[in-house]
PyMOL CGO cylinders between C-alpha atoms (Angstrom):
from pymol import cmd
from pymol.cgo import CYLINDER

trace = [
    CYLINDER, 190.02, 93.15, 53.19, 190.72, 89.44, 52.04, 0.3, 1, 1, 1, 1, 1, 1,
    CYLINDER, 190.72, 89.44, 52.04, 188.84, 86.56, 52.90, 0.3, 1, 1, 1, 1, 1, 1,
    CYLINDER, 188.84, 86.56, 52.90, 189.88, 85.26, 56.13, 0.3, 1, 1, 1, 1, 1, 1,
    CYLINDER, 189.88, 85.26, 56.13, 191.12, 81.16, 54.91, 0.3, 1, 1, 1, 1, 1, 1,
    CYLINDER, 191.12, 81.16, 54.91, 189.50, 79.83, 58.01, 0.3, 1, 1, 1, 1, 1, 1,
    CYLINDER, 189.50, 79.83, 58.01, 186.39, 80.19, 55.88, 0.3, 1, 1, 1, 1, 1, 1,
    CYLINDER, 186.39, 80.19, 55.88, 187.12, 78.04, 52.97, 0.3, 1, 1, 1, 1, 1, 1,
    CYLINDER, 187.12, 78.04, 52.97, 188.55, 75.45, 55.46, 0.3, 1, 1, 1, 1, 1, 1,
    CYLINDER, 188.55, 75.45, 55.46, 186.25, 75.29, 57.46, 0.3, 1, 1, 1, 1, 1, 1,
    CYLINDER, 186.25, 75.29, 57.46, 183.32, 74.72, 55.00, 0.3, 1, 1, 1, 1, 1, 1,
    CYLINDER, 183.32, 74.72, 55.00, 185.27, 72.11, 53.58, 0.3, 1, 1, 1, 1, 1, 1,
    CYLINDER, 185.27, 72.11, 53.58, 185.80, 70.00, 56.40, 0.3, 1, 1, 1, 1, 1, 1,
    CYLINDER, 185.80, 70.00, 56.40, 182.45, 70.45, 57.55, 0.3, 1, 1, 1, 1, 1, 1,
    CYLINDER, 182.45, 70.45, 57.55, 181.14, 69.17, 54.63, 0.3, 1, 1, 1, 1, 1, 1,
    CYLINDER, 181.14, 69.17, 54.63, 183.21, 65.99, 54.30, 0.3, 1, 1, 1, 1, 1, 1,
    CYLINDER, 183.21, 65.99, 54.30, 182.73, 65.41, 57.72, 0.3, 1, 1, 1, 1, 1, 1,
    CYLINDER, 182.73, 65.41, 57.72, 179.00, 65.21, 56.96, 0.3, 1, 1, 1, 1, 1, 1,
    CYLINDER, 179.00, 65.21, 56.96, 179.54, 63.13, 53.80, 0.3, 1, 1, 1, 1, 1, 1,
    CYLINDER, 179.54, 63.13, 53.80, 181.90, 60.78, 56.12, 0.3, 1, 1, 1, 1, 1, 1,
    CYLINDER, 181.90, 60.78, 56.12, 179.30, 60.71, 59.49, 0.3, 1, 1, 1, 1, 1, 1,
    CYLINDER, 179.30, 60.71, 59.49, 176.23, 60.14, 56.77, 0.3, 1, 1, 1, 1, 1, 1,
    CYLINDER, 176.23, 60.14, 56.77, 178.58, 57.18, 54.89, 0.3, 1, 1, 1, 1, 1, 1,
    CYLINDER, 178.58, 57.18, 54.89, 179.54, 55.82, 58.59, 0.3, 1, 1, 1, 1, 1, 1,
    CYLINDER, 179.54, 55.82, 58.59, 175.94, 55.87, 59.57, 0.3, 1, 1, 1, 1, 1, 1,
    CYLINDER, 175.94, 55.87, 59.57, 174.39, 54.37, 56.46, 0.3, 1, 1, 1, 1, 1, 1,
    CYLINDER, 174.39, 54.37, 56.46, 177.17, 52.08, 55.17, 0.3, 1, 1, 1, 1, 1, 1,
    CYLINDER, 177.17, 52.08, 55.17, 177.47, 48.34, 55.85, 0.3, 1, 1, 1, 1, 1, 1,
    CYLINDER, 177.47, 48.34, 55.85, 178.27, 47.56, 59.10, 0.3, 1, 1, 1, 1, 1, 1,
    CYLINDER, 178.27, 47.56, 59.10, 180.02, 43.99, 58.51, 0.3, 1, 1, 1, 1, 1, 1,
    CYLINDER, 180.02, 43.99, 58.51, 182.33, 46.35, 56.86, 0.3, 1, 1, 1, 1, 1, 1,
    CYLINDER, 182.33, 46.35, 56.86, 184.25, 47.39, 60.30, 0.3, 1, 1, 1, 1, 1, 1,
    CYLINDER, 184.25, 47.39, 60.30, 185.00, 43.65, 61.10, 0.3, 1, 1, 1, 1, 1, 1,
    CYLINDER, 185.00, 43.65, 61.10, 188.46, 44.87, 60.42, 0.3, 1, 1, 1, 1, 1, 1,
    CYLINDER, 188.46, 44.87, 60.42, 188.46, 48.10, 62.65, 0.3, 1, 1, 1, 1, 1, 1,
    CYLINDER, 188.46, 48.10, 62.65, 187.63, 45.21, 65.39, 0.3, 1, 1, 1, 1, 1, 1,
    CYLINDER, 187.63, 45.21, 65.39, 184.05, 46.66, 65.19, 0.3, 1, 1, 1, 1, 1, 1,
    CYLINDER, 184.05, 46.66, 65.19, 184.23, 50.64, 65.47, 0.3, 1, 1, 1, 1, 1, 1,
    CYLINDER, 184.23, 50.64, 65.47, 182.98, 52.46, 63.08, 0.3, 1, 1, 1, 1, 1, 1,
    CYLINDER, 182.98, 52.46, 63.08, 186.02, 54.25, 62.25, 0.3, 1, 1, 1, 1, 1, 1,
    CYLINDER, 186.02, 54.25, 62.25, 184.08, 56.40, 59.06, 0.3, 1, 1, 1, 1, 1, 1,
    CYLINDER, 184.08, 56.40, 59.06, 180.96, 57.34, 61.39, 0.3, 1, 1, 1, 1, 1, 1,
    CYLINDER, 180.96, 57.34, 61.39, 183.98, 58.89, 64.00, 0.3, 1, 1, 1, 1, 1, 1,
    CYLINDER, 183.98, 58.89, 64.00, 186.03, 60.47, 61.95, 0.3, 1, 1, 1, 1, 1, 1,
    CYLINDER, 186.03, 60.47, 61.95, 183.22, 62.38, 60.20, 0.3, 1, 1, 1, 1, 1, 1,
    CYLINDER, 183.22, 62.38, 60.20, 182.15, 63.75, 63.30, 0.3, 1, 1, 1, 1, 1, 1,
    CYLINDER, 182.15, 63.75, 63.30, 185.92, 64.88, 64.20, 0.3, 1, 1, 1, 1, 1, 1,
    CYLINDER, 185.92, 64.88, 64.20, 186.05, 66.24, 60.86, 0.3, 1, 1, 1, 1, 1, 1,
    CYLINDER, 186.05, 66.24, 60.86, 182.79, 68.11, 60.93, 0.3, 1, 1, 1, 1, 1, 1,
    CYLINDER, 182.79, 68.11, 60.93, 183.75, 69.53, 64.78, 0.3, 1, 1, 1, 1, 1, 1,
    CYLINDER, 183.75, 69.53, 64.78, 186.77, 70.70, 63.59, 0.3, 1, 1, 1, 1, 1, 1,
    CYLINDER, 186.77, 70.70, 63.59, 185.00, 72.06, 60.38, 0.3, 1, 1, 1, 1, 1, 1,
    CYLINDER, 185.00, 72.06, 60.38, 182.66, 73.79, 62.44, 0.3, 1, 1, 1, 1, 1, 1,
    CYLINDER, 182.66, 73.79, 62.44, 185.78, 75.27, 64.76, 0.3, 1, 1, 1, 1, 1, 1,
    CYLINDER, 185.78, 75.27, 64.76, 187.30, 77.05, 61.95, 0.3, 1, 1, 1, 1, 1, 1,
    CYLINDER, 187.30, 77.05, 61.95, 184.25, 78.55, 60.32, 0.3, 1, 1, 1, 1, 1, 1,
    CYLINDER, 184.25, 78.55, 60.32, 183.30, 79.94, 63.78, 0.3, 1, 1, 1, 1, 1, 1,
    CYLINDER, 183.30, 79.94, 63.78, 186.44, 81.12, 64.31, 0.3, 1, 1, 1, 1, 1, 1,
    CYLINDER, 186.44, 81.12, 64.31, 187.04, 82.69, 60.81, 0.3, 1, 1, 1, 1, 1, 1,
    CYLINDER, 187.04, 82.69, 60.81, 183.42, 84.54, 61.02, 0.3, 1, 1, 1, 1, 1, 1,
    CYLINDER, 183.42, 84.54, 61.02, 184.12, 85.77, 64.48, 0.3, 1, 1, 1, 1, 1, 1,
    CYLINDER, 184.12, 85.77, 64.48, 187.62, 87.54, 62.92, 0.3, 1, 1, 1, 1, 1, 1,
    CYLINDER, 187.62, 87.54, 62.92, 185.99, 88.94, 59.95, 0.3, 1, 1, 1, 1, 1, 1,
    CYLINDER, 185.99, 88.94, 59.95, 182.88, 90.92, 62.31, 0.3, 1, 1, 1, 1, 1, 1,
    CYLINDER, 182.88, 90.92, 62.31, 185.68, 91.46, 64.75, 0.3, 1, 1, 1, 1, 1, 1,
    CYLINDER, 185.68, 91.46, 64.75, 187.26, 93.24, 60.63, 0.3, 1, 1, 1, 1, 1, 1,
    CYLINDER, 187.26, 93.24, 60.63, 184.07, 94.71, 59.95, 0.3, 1, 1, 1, 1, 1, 1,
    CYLINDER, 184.07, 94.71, 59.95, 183.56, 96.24, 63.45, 0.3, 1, 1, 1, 1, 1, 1,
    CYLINDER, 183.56, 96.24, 63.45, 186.86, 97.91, 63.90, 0.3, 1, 1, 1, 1, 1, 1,
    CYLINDER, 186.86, 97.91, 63.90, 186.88, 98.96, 59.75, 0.3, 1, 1, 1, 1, 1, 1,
    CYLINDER, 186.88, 98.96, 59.75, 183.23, 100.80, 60.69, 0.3, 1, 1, 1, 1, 1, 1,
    CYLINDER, 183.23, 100.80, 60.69, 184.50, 102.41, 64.29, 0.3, 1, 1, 1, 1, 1, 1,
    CYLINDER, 184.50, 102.41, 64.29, 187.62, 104.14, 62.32, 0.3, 1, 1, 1, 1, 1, 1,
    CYLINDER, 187.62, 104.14, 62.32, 185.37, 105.12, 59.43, 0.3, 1, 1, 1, 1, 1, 1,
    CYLINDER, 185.37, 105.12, 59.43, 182.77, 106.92, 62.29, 0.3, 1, 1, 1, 1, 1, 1,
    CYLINDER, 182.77, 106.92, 62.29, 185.88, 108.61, 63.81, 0.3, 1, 1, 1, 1, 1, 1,
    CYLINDER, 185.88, 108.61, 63.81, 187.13, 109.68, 60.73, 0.3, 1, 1, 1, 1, 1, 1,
    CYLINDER, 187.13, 109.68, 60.73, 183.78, 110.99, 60.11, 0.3, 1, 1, 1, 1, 1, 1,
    CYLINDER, 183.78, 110.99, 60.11, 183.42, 112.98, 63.20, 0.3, 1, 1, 1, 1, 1, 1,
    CYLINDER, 183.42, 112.98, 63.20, 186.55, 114.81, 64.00, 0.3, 1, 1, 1, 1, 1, 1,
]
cmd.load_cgo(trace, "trace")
């Protein structure tokens, strides 16, 4: 069984969602003059972190969902 890539993904945009909330929370906020005052960072980490969090759910559900059907054909192989 390989890894399911949902995994990997998710993890990854989970964590640079945090990095990007935690810059858009601590950073400078004369710096989103431009963005006509939104902090652009601050919502886009938590997009990124939602959707991060989607995708690791989503890949751990289908790997038990593996697991559970890999251990029901090993128990009726087991009892015949």
């Amino acid at each position: 069984m390989g890894i399911d890539i949902r995994l990997p993904i998710g993890l990854l945009f989970s964590l640079l969602g945090i990095i990007l909330t935690a810059y858009g929370l601590l950073g400078d906020s004369a710096r989103y003059q431009q963005s006509l005052g939104v902090n652009v960072n601050l919502w886009w980490g938590i997009v990124l972190f939602a959707f991060g969090l989607i995708m690791f759910l989503l890949g751990r559900g289908a790997v038990r969902a593996a697991l559970r059907e890999a251990a029901s054909r090993s128990d009726s192989n087991a009892h015949p």
